[in-house]
PDB file of N, CA, C and O in Angstrom, chain B, residues numbered from 101:
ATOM      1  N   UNK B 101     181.704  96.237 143.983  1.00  0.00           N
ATOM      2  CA  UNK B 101     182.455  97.441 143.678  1.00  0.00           C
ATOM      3  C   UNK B 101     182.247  97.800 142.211  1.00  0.00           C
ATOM      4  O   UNK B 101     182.331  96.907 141.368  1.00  0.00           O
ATOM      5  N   UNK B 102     181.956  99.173 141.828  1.00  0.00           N
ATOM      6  CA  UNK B 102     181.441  99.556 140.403  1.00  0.00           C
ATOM      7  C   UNK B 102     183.300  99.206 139.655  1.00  0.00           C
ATOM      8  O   UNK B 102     184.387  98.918 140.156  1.00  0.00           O
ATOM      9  N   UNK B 103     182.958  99.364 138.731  1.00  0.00           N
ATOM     10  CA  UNK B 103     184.061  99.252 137.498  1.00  0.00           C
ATOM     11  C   UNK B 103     184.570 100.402 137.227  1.00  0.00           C
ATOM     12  O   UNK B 103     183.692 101.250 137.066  1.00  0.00           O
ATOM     13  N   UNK B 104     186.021 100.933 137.064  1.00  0.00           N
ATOM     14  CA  UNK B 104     186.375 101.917 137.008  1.00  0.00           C
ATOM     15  C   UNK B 104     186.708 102.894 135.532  1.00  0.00           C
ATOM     16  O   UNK B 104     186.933 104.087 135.330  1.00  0.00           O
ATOM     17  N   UNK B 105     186.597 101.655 134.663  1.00  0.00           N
ATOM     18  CA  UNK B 105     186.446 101.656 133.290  1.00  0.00           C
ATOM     19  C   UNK B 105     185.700 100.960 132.622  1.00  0.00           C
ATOM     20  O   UNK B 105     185.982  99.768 132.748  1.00  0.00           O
ATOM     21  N   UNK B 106     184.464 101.246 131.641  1.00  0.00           N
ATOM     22  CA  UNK B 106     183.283 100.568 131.244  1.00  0.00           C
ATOM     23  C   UNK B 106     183.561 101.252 129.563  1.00  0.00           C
ATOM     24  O   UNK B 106     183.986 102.341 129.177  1.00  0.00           O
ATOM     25  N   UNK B 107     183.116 100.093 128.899  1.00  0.00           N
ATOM     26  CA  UNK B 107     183.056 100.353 127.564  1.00  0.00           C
ATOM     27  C   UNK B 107     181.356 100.414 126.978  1.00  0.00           C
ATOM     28  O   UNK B 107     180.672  99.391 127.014  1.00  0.00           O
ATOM     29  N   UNK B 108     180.895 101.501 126.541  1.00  0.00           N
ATOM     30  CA  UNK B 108     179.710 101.781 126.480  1.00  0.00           C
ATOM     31  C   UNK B 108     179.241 101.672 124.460  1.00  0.00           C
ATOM     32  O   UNK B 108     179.563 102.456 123.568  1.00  0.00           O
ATOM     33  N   UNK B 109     178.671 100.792 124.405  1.00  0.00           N
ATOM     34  CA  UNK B 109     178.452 100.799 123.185  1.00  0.00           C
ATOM     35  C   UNK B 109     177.459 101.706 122.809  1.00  0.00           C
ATOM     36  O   UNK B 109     176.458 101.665 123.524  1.00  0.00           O
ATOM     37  N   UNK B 110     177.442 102.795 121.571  1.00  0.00           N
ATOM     38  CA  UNK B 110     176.559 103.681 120.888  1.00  0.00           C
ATOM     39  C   UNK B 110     176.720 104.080 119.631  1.00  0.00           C
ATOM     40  O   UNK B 110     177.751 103.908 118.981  1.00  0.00           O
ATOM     41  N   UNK B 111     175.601 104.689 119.195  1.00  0.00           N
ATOM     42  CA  UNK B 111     175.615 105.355 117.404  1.00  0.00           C
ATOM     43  C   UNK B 111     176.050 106.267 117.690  1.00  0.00           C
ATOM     44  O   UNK B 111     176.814 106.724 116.839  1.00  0.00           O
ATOM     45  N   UNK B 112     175.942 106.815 118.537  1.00  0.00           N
ATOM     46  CA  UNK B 112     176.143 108.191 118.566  1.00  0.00           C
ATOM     47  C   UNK B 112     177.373 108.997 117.855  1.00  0.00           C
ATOM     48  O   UNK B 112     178.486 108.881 118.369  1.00  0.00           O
ATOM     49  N   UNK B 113     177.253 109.612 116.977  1.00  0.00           N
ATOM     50  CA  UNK B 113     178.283 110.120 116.001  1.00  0.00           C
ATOM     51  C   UNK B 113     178.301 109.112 114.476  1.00  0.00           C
ATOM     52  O   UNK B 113     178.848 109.240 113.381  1.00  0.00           O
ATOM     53  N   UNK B 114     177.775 108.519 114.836  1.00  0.00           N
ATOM     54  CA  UNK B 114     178.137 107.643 113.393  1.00  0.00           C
ATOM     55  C   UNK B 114     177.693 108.493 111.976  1.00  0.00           C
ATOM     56  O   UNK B 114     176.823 109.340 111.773  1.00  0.00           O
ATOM     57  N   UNK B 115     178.742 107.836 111.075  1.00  0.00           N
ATOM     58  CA  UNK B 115     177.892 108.279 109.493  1.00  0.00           C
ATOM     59  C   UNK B 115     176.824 107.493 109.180  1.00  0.00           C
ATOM     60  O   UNK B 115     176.660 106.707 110.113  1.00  0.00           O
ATOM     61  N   UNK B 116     176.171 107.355 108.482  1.00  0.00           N
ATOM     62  CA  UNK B 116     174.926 106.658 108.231  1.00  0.00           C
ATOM     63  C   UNK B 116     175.994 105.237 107.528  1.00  0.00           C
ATOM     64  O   UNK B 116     175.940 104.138 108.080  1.00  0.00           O
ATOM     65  N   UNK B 117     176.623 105.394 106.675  1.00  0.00           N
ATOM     66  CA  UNK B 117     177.609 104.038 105.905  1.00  0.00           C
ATOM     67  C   UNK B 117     178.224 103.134 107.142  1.00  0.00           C
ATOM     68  O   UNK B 117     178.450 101.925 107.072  1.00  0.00           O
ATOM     69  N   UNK B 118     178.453 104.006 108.325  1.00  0.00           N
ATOM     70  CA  UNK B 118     178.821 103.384 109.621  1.00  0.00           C
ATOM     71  C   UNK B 118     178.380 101.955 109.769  1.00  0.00           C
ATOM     72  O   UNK B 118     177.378 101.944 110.485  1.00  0.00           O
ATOM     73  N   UNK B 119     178.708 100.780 109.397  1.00  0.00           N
ATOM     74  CA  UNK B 119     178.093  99.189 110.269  1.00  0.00           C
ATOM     75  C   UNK B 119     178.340  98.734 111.766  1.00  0.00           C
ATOM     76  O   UNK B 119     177.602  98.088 112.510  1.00  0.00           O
ATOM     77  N   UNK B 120     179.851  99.374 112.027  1.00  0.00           N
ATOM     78  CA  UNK B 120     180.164  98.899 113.035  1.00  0.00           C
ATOM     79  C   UNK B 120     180.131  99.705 114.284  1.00  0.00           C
ATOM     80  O   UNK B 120     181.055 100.514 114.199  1.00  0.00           O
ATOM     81  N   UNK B 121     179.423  99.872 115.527  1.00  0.00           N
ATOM     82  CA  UNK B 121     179.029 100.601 116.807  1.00  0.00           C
ATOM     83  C   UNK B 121     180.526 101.544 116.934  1.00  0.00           C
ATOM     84  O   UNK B 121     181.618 101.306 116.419  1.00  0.00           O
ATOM     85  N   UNK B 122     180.148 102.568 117.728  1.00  0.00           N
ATOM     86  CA  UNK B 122     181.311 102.964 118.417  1.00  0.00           C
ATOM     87  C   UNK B 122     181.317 102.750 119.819  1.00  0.00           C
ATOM     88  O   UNK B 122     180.257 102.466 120.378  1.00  0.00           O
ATOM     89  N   UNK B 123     182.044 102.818 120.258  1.00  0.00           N
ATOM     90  CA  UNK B 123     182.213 102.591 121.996  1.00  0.00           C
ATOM     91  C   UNK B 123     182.726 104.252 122.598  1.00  0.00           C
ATOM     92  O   UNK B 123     183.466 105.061 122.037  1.00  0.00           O
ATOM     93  N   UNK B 124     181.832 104.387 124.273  1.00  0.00           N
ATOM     94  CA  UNK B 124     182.481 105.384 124.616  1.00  0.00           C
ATOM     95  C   UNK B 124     182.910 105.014 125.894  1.00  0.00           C
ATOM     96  O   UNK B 124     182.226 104.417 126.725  1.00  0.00           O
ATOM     97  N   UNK B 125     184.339 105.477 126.054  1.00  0.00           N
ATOM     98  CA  UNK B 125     184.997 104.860 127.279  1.00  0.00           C
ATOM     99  C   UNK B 125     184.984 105.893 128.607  1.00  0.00           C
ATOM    100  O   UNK B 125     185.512 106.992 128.771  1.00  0.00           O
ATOM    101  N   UNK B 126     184.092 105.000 129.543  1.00  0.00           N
ATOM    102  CA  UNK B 126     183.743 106.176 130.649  1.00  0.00           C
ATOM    103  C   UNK B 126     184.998 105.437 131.720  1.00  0.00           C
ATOM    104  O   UNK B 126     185.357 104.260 131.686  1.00  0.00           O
ATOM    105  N   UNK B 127     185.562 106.646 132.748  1.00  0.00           N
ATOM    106  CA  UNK B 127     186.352 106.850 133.585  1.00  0.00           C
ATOM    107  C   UNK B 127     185.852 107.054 134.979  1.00  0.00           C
ATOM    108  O   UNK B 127     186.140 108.151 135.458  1.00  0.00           O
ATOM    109  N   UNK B 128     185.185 106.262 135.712  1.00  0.00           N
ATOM    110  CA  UNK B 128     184.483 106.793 137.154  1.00  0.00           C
ATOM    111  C   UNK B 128     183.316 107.168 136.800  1.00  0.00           C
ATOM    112  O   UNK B 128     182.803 108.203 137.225  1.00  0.00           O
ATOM    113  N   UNK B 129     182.774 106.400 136.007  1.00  0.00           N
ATOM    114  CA  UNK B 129     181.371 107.418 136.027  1.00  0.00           C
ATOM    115  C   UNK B 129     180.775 108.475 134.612  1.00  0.00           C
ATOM    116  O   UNK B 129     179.671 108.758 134.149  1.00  0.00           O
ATOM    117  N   UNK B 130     182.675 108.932 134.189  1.00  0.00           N
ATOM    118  CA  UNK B 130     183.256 110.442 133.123  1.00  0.00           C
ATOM    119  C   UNK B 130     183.799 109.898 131.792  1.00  0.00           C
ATOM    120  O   UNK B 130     184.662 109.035 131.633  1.00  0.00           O
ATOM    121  N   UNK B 131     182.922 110.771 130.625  1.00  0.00           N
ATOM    122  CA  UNK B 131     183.663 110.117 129.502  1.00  0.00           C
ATOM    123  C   UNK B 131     185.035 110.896 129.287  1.00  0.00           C
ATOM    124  O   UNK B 131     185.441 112.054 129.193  1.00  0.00           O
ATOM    125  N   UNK B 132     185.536 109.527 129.264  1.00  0.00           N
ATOM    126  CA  UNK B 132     187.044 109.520 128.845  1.00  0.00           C
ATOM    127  C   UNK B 132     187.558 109.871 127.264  1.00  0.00           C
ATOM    128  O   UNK B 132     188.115 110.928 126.968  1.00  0.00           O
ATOM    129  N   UNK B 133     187.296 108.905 126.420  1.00  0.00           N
ATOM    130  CA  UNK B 133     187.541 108.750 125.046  1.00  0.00           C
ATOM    131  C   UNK B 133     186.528 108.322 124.296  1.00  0.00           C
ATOM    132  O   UNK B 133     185.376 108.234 124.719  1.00  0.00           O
ATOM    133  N   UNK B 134     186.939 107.990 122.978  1.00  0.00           N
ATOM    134  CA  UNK B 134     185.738 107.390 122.132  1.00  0.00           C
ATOM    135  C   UNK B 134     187.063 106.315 121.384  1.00  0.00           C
ATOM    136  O   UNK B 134     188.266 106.524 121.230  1.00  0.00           O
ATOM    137  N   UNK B 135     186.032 104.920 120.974  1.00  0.00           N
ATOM    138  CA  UNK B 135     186.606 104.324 120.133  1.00  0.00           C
ATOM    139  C   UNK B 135     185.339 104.245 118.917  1.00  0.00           C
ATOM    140  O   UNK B 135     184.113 104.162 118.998  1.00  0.00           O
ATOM    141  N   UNK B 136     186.397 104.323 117.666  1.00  0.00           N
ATOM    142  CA  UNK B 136     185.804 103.882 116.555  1.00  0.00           C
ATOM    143  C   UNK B 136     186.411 102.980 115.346  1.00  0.00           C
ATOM    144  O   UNK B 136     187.609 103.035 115.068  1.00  0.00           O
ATOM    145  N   UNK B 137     185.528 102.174 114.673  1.00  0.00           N
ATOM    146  CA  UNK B 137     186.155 101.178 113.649  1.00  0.00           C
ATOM    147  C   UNK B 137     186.677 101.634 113.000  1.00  0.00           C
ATOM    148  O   UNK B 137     186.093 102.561 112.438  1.00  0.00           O
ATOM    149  N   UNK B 138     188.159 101.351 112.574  1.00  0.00           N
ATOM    150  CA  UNK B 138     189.143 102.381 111.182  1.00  0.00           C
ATOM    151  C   UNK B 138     189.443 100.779 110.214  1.00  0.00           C
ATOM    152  O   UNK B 138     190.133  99.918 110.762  1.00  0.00           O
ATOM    153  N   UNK B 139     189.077 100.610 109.306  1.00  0.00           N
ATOM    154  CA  UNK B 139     189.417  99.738 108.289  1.00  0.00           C
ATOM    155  C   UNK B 139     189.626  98.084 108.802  1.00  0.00           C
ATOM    156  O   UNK B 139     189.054  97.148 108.243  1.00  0.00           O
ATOM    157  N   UNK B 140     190.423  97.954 109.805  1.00  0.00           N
ATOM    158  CA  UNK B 140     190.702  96.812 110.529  1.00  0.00           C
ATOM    159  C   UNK B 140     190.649  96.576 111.575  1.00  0.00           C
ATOM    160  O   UNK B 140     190.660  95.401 111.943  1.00  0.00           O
ATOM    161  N   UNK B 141     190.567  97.677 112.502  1.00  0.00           N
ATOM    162  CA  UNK B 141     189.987  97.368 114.198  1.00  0.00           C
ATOM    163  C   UNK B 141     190.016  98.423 114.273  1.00  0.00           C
ATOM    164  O   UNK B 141     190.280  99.277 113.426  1.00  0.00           O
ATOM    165  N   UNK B 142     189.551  98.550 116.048  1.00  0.00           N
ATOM    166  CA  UNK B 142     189.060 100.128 117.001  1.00  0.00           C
ATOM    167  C   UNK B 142     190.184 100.811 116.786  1.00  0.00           C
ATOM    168  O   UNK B 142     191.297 100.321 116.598  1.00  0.00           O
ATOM    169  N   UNK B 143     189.894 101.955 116.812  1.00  0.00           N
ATOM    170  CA  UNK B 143     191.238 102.754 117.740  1.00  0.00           C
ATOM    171  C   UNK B 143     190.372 103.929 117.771  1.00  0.00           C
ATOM    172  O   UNK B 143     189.185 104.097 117.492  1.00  0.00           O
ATOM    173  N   UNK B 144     191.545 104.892 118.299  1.00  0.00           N
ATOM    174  CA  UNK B 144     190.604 106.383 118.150  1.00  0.00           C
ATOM    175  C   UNK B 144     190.824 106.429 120.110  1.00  0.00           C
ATOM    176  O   UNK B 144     190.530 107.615 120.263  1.00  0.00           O
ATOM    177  N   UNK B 145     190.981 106.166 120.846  1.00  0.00           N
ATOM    178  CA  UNK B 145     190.870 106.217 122.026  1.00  0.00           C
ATOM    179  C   UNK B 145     191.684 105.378 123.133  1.00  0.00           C
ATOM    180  O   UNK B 145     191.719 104.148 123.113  1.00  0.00           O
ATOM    181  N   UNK B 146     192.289 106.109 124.033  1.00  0.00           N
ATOM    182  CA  UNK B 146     193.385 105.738 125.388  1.00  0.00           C
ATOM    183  C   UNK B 146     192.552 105.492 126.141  1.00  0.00           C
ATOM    184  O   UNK B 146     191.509 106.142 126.217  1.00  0.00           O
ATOM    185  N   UNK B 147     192.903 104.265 127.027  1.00  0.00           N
ATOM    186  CA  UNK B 147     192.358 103.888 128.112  1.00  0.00           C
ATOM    187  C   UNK B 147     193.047 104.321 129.443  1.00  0.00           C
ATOM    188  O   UNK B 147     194.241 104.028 129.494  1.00  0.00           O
ATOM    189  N   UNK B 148     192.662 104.797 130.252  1.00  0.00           N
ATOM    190  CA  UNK B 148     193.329 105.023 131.985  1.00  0.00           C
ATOM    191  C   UNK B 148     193.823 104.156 132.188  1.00  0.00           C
ATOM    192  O   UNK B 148     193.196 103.096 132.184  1.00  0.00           O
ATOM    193  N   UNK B 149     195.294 104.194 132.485  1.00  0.00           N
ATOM    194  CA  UNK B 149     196.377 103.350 133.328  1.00  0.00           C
ATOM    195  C   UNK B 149     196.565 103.958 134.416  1.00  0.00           C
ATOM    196  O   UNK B 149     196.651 105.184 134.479  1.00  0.00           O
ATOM    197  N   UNK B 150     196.669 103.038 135.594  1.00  0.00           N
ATOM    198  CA  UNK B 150     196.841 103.691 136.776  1.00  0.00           C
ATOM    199  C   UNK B 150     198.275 104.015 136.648  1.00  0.00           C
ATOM    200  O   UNK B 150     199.252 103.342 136.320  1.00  0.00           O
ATOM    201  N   UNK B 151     198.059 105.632 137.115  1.00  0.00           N
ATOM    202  CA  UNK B 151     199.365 106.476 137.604  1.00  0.00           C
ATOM    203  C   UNK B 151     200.117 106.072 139.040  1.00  0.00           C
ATOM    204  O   UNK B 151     199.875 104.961 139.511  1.00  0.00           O
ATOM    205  N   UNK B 152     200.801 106.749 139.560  1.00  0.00           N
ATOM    206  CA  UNK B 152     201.848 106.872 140.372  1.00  0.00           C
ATOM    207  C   UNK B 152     200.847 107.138 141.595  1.00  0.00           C
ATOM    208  O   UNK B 152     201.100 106.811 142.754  1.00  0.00           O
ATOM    209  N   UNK B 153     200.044 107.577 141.307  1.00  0.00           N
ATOM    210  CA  UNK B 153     199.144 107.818 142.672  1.00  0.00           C
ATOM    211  C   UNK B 153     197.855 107.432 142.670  1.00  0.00           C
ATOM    212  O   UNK B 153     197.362 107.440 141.542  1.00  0.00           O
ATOM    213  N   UNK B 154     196.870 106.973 143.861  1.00  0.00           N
ATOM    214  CA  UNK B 154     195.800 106.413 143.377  1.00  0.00           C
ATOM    215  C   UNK B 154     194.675 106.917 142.721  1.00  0.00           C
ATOM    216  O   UNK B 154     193.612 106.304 142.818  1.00  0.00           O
ATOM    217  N   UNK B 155     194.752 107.928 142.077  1.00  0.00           N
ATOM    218  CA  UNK B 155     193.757 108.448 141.875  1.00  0.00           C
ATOM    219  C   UNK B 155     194.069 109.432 140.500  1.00  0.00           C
ATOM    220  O   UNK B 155     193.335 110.312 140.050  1.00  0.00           O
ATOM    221  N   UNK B 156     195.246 109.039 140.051  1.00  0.00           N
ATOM    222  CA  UNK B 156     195.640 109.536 138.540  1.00  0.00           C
ATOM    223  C   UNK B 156     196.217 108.643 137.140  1.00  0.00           C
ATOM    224  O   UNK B 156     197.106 107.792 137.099  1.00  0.00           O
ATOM    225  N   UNK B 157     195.523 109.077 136.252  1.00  0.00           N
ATOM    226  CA  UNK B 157     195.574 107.986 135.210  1.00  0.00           C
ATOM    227  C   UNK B 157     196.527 108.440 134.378  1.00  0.00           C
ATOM    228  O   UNK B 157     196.621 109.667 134.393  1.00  0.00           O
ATOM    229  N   UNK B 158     197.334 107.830 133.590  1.00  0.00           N
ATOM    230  CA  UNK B 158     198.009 107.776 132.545  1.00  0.00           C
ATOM    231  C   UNK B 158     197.535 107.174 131.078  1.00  0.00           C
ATOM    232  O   UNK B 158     197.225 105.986 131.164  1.00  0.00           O
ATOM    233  N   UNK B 159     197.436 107.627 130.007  1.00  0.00           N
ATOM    234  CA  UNK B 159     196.940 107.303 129.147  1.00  0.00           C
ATOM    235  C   UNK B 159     197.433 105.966 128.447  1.00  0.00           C
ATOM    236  O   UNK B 159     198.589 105.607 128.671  1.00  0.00           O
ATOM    237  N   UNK B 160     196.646 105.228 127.636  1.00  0.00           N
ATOM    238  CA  UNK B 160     197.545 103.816 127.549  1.00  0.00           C
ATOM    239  C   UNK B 160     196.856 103.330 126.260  1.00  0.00           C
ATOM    240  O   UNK B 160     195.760 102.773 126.313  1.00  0.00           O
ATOM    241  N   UNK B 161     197.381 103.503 125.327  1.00  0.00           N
ATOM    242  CA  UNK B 161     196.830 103.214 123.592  1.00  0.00           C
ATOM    243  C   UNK B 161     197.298 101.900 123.147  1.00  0.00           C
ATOM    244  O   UNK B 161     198.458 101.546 122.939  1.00  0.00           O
ATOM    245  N   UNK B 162     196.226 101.240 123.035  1.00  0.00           N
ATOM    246  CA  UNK B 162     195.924  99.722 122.645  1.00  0.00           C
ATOM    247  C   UNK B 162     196.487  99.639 120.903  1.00  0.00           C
ATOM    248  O   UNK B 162     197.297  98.741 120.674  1.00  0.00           O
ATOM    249  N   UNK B 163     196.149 100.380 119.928  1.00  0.00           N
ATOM    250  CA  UNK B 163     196.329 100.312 118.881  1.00  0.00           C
ATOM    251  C   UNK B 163     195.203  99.761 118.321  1.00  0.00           C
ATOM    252  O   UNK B 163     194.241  99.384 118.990  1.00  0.00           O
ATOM    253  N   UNK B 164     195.291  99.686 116.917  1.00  0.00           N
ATOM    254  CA  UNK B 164     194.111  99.027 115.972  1.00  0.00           C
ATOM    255  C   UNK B 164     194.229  97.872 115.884  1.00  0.00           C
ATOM    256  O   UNK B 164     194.996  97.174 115.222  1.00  0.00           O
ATOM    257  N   UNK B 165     193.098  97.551 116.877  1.00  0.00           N
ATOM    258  CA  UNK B 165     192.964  96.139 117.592  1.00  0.00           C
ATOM    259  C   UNK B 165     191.466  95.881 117.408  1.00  0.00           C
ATOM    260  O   UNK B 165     190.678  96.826 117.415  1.00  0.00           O
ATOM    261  N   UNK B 166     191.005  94.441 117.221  1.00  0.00           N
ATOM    262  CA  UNK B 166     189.437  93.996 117.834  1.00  0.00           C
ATOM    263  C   UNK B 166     188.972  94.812 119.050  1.00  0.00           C
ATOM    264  O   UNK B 166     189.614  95.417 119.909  1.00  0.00           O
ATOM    265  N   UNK B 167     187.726  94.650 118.866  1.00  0.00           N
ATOM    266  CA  UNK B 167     187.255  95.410 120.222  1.00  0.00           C
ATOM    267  C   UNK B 167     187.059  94.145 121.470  1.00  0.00           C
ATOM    268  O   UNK B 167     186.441  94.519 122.466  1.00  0.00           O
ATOM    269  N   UNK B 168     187.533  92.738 121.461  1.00  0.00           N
ATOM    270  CA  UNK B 168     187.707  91.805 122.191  1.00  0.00           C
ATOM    271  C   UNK B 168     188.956  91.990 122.922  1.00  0.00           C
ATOM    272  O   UNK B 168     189.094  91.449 124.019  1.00  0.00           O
ATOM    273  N   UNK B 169     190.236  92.985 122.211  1.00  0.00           N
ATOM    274  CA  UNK B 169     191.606  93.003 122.788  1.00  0.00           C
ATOM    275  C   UNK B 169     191.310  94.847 123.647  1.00  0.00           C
ATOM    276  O   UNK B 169     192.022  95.505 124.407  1.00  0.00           O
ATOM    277  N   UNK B 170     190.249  95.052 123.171  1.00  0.00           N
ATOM    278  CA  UNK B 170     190.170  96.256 124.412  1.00  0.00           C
ATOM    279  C   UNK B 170     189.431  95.784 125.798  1.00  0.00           C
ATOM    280  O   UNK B 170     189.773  96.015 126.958  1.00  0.00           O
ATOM    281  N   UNK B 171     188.074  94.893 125.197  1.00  0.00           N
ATOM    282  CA  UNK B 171     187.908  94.031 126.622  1.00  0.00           C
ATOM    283  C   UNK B 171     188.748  93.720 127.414  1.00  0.00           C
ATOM    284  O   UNK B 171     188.660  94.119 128.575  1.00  0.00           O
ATOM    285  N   UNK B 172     189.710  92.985 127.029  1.00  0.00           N
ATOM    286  CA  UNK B 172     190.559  92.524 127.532  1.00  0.00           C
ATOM    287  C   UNK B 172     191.456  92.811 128.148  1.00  0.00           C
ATOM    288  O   UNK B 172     191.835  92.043 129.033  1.00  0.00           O
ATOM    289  N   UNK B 173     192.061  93.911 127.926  1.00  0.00           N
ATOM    290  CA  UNK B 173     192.479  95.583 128.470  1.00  0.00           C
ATOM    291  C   UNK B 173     191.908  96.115 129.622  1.00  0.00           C
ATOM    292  O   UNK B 173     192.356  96.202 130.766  1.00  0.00           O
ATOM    293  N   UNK B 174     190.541  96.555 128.998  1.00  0.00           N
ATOM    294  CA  UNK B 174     189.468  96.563 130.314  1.00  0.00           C
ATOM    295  C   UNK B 174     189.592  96.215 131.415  1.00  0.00           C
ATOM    296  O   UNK B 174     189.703  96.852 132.462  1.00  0.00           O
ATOM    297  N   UNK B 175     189.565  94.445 131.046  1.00  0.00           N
ATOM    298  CA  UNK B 175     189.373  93.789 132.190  1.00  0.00           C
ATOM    299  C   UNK B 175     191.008  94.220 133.053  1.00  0.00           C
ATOM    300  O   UNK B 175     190.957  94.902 134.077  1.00  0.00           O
ATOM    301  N   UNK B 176     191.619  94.003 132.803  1.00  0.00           N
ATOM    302  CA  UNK B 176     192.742  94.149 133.321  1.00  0.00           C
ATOM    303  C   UNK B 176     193.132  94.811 134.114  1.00  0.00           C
ATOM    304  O   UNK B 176     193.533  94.504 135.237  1.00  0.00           O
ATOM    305  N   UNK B 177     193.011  96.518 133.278  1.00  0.00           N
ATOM    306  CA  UNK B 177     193.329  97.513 133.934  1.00  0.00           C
ATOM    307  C   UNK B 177     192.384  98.071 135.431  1.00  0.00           C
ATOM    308  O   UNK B 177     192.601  98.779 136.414  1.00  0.00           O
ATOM    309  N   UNK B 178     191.169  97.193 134.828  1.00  0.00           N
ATOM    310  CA  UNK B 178     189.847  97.575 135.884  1.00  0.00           C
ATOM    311  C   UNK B 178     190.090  96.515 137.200  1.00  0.00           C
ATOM    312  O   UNK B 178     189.376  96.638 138.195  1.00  0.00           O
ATOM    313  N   UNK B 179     191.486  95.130 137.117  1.00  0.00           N
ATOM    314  CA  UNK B 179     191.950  94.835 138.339  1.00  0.00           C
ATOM    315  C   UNK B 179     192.717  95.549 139.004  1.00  0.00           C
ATOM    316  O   UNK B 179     192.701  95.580 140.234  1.00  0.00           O
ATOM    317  N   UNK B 180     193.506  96.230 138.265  1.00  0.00           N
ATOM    318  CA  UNK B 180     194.523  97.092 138.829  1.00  0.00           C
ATOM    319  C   UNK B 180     194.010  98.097 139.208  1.00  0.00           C
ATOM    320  O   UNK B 180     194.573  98.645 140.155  1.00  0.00           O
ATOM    321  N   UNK B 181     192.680  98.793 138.613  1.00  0.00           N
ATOM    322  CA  UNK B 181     192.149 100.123 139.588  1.00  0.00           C
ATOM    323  C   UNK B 181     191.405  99.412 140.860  1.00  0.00           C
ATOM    324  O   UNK B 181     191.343 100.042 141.915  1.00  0.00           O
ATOM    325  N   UNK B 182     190.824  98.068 140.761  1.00  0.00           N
ATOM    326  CA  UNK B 182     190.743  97.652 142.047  1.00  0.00           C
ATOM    327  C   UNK B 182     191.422  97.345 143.173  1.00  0.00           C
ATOM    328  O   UNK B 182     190.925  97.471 144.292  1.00  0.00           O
ATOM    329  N   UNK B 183     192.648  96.906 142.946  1.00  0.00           N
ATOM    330  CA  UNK B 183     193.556  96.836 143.876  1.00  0.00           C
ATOM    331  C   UNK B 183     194.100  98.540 144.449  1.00  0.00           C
ATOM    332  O   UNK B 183     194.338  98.985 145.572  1.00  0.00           O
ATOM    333  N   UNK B 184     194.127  98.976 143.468  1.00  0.00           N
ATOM    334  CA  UNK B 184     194.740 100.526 143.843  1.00  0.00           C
ATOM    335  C   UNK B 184     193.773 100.996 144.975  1.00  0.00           C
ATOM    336  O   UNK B 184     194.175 101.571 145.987  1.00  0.00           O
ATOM    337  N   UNK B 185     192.257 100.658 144.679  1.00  0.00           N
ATOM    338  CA  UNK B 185     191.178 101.552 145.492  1.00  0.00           C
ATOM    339  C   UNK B 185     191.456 100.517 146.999  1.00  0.00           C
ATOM    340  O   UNK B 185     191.447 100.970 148.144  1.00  0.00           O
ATOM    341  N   UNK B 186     191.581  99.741 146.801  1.00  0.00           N
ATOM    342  CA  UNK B 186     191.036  98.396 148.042  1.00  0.00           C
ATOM    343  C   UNK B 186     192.448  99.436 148.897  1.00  0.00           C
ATOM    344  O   UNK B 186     192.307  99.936 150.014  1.00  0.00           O
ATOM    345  N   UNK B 187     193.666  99.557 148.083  1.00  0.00           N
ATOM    346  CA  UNK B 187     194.567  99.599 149.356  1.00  0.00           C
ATOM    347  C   UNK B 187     194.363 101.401 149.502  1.00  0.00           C
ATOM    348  O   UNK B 187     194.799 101.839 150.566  1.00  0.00           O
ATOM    349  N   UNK B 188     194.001 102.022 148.933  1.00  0.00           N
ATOM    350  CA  UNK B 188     193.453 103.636 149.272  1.00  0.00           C
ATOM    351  C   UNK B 188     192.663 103.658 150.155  1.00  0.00           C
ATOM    352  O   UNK B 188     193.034 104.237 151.177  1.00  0.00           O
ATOM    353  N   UNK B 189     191.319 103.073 150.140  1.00  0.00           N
ATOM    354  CA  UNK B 189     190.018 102.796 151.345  1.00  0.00           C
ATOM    355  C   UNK B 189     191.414 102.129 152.745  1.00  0.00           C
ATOM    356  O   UNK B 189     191.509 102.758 153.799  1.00  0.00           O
ATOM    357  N   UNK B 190     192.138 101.130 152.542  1.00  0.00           N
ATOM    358  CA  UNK B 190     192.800 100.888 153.273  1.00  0.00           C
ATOM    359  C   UNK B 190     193.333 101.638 154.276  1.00  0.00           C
ATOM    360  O   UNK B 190     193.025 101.626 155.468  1.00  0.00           O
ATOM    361  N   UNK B 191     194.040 102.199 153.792  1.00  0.00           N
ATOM    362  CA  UNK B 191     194.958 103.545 154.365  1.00  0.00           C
ATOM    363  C   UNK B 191     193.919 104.484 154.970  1.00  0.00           C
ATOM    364  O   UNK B 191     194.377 105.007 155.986  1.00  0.00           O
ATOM    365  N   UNK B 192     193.091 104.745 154.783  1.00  0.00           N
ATOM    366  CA  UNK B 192     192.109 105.713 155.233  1.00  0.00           C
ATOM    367  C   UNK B 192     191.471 105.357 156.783  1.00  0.00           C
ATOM    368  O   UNK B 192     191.166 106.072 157.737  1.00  0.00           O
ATOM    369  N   UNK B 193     191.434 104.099 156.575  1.00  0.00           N
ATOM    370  CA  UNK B 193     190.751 103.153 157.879  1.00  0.00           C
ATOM    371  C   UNK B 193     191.664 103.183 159.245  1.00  0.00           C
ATOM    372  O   UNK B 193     191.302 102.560 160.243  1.00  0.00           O
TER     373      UNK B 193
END
């Protein structure tokens, strides 16, 4: 089953003084947000929390954090969009 949230590392946008990558956070496939390095960790970008229904997200801001505590996030939230889909395909059957 694909991942419903993927953190995509790129330059893209950077200043040239830039060292540290930015990430772009795709949603199904769709970019969602962007994260970028601010002085002490990422921020700059909400990750999809599953909403009230299966198929709507709520926004969900990690704060200026490592980009290991957005993995981590990631991973998480990307169980909970799995369970959401497993019991949606469910219902359908």
């Amino acid at each position: 089953m694909k991942k419903a949230i993927e953190l995509i590392e790129t330059r893209e946008g950077c200043a040239i003084c830039e060292t540290t990558p930015r990430y772009i956070v795709m949603f199904r496939g769709r970019k969602y947000s962007d994260l970028y390095f601010n002085m002490t960790g990422y921020t700059g970008g909400n990750l999809p929390c599953p909403g009230s229904k299966a198929d709507t997200s709520v926004p969900l801001h990690v704060g200026e954090k490592a980009i290991s505590a957005y993995r981590k996030e990631v991973a998480r939230l990307n169980r909970e969009w799995a369970v959401i889909d497993k019991t949606a395909e469910e219902r359908k059957a």
